[in-house]
C-alpha positions as CSV (number, residue, x, y, z in Angstrom):
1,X,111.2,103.2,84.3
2,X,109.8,104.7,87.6
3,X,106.0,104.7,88.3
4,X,105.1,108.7,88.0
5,X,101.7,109.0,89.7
6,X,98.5,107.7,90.4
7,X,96.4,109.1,87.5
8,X,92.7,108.1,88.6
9,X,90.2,105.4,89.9
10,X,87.3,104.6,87.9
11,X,84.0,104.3,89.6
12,X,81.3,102.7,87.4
13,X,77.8,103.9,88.6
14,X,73.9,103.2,87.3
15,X,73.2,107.0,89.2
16,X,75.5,109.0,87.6
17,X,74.3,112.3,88.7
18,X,73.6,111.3,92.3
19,X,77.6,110.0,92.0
20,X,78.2,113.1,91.1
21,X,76.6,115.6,93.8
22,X,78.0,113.1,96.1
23,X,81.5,114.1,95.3
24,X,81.0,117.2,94.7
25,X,79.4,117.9,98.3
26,X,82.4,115.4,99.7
27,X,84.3,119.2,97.9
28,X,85.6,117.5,94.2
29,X,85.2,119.9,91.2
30,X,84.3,119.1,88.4
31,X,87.5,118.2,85.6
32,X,85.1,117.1,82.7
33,X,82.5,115.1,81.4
34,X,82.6,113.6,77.7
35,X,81.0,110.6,76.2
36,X,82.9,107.7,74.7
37,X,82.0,105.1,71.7
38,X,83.7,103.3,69.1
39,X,86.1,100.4,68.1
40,X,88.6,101.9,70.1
41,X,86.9,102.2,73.3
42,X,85.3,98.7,72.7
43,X,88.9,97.5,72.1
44,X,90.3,99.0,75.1
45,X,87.9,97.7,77.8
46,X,87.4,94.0,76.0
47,X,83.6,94.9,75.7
48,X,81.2,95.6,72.8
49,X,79.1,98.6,71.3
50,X,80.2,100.4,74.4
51,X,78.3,103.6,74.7
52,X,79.2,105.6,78.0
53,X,79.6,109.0,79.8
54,X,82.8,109.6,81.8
55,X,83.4,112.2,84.4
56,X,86.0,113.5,86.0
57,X,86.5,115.2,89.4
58,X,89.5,116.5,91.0
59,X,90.7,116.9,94.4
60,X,91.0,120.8,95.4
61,X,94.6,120.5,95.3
62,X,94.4,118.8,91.7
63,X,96.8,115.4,92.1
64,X,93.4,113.0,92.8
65,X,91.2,112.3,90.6
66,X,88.1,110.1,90.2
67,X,86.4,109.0,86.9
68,X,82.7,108.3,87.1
69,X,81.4,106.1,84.6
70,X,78.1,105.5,83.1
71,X,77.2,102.5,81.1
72,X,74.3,103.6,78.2
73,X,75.3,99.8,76.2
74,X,76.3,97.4,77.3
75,X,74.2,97.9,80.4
76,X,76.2,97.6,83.6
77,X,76.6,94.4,86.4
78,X,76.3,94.4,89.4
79,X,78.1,91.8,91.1
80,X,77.2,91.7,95.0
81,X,75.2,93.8,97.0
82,X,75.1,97.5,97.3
83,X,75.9,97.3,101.0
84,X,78.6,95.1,100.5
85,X,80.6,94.8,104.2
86,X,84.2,96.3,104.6
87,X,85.7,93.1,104.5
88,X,84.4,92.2,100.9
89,X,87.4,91.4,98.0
90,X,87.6,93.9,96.1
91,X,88.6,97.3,96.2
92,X,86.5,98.6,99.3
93,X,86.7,102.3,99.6
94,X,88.7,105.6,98.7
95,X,90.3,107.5,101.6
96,X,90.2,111.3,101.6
97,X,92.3,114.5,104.2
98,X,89.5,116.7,105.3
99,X,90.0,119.6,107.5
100,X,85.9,120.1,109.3
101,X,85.0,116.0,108.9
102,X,81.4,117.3,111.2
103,X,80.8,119.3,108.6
104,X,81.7,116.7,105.5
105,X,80.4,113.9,107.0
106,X,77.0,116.6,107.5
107,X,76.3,117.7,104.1
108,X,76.9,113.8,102.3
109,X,74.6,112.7,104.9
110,X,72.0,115.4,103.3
111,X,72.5,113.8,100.3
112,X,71.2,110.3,101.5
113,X,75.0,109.1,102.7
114,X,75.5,106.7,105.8
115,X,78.3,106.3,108.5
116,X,79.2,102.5,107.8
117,X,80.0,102.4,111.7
118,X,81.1,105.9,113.9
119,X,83.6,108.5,113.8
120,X,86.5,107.3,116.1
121,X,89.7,109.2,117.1
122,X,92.6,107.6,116.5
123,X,95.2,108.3,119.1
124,X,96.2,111.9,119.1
125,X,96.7,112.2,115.6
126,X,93.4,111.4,113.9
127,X,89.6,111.4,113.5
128,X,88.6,108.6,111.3
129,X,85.2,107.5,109.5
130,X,84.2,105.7,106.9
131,X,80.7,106.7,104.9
132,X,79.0,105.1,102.1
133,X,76.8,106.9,99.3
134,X,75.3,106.4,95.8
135,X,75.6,103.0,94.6
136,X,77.6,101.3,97.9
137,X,80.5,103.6,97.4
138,X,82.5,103.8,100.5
139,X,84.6,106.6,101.1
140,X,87.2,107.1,103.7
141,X,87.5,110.8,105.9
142,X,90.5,111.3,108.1
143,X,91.0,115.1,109.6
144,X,94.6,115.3,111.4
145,X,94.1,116.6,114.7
146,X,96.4,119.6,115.6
């Protein structure tokens, strides 16, 4: 048996609409949004009376996507601090291809975003950055140069 694809990463957040303009302005759509309860939920994730909303955002393209999940019981944890360093355990941030990363990078920053350091240029080949939003989440731009 082969592995067939990367399906989704799940993103638990306490903001979940400030998540969500966040993506959408990084230029996800909107796949869905539904809210999940029951034995088989609360079996699935090892928790109890689990009572959450779950949305999903696509890439434009449609192969990446990213669930956003919002705890309404049991409440969520947070572990460390929302401005956890780069160099934290863990999983640490989710890269994206963009094609104008001035004007990405422009309108998350309108939203409240922050560069964690600066935009560098990698050789000939790329321009890199990395910029965190809602609830410490780090994303990754890269815009291939010629």
């Amino acid at each position: 048996m082969t592995l067939k694809r990367m399906d989704n990463v799940l993103i638990v957040v306490d903001d979940l609409e400030a998540a969500k303009a966040f993506f959408f302005a990084l230029g996800m759509e909107l796949e869905g949004e539904t809210s999940v309860e029951g034995s088989s939920v609360d079996s699935l994730i090892g928790l109890k009376d689990v009572r959450a909303t779950l949305t999903l955002m696509r890439t434009p393209d449609g192969h990446g996507r990213i669930e956003l999940d919002k705890f309404h019981t049991p409440n969520a944890i947070r572990l460390g601090p929302v401005d956890a360093p780069v160099n934290t355990l863990g999983i640490r941030r989710i890269m994206f291809a963009v094609d104008d990363m001035d004007a990405v990078v422009a309108r998350l920053r309108a939203l409240g975003a922050e560069l964690v350091g600066g935009v560098v240029q990698y050789e000939d080949t790329y321009r890199l950055c990395y910029i965190r939003g809602p609830e410490g989440i780090i994303v990754g731009l890269a815009e291939q140069l010629s």
